[in-house]
C-alpha positions in Angstrom: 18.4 -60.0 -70.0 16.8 -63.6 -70.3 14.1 -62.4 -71.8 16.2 -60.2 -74.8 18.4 -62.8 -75.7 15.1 -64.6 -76.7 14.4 -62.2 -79.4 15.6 -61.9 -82.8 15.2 -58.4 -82.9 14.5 -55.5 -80.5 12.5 -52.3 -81.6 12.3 -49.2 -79.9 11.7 -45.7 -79.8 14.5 -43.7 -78.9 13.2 -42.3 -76.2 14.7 -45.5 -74.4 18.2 -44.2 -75.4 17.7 -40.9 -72.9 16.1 -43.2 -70.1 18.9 -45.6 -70.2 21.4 -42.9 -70.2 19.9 -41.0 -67.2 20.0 -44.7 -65.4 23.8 -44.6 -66.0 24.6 -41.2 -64.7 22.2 -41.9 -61.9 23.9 -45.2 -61.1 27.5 -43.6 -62.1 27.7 -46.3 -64.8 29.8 -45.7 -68.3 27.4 -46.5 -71.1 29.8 -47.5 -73.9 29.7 -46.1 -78.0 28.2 -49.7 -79.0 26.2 -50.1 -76.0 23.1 -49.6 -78.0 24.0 -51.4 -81.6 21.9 -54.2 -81.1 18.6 -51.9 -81.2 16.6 -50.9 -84.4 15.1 -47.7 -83.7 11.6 -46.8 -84.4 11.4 -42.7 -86.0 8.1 -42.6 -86.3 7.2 -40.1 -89.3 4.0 -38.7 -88.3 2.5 -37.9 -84.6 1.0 -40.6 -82.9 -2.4 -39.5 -81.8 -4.3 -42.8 -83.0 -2.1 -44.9 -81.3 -2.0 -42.3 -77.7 -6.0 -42.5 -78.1 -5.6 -46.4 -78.2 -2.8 -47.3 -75.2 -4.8 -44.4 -72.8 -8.2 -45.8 -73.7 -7.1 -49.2 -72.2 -6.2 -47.4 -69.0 -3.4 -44.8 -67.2 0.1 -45.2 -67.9 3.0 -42.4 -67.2 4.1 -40.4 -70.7 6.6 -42.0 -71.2 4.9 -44.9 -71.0 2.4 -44.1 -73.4 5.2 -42.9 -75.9 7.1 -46.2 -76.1 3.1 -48.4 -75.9 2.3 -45.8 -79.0 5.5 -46.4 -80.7 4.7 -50.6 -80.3 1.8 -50.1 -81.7 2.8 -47.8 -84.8 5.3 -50.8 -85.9 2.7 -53.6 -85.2 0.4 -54.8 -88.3 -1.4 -56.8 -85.5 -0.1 -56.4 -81.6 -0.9 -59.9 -81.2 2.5 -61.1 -83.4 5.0 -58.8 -80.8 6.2 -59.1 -77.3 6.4 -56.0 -75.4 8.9 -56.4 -72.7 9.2 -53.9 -69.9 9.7 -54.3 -66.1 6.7 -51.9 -65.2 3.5 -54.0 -64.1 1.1 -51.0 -65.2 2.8 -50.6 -68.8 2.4 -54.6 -69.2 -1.1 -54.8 -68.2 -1.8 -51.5 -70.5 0.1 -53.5 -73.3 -1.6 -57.2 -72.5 -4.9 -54.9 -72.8 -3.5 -53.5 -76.3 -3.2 -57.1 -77.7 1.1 -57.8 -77.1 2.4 -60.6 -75.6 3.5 -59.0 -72.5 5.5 -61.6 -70.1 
């Protein structure tokens, strides 16, 4: 949570929105109406082959994985300007590879 209250805005695909909310049933945890109001969401308009082709070129990551590394990179003029924050080591070295700052 350090690491978001850094940022001046967080992006993601919704896709995160269904992972969080499986967490909370798994963990028996009440996710809240405004839970997720401080995320801009990311609708991509078009499929994202290019950016697939890109994240799986610089090595193996889960679906989902790809999906939210494709969606990064679909926003991003130049990967080098964003952070991508996730806990998973194999999605941050896959985005580090990709060009994001990846702490």
């Amino acid at each position: 949570m350090r690491r978001l209250a850094r940022v001046d805005q967080c992006l993601s695909s919704n896709l995160l929105e269904a992972e969080l909310r499986a967490v909370c049933v798994r963990e028996s945890v009440t996710l809240t109406p405004a839970a997720l109001d401080w995320l801009k969401w990311v609708l991509p308009d078009r499929p994202l082959t290019s950016e697939l082709e890109r994240v799986l070129a610089r090595g193996y990551v889960k679906g989902a994985d790809a999906s939210h590394l494709a969606c990064a990179l679909y926003v991003a003029e130049d990967p080098r300007h964003l952070t991508f924050l996730t806990l998973d080591a194999r999605q941050r070295t896959v985005a580090r590879r990709l060009g994001f700052r990846a702490p």
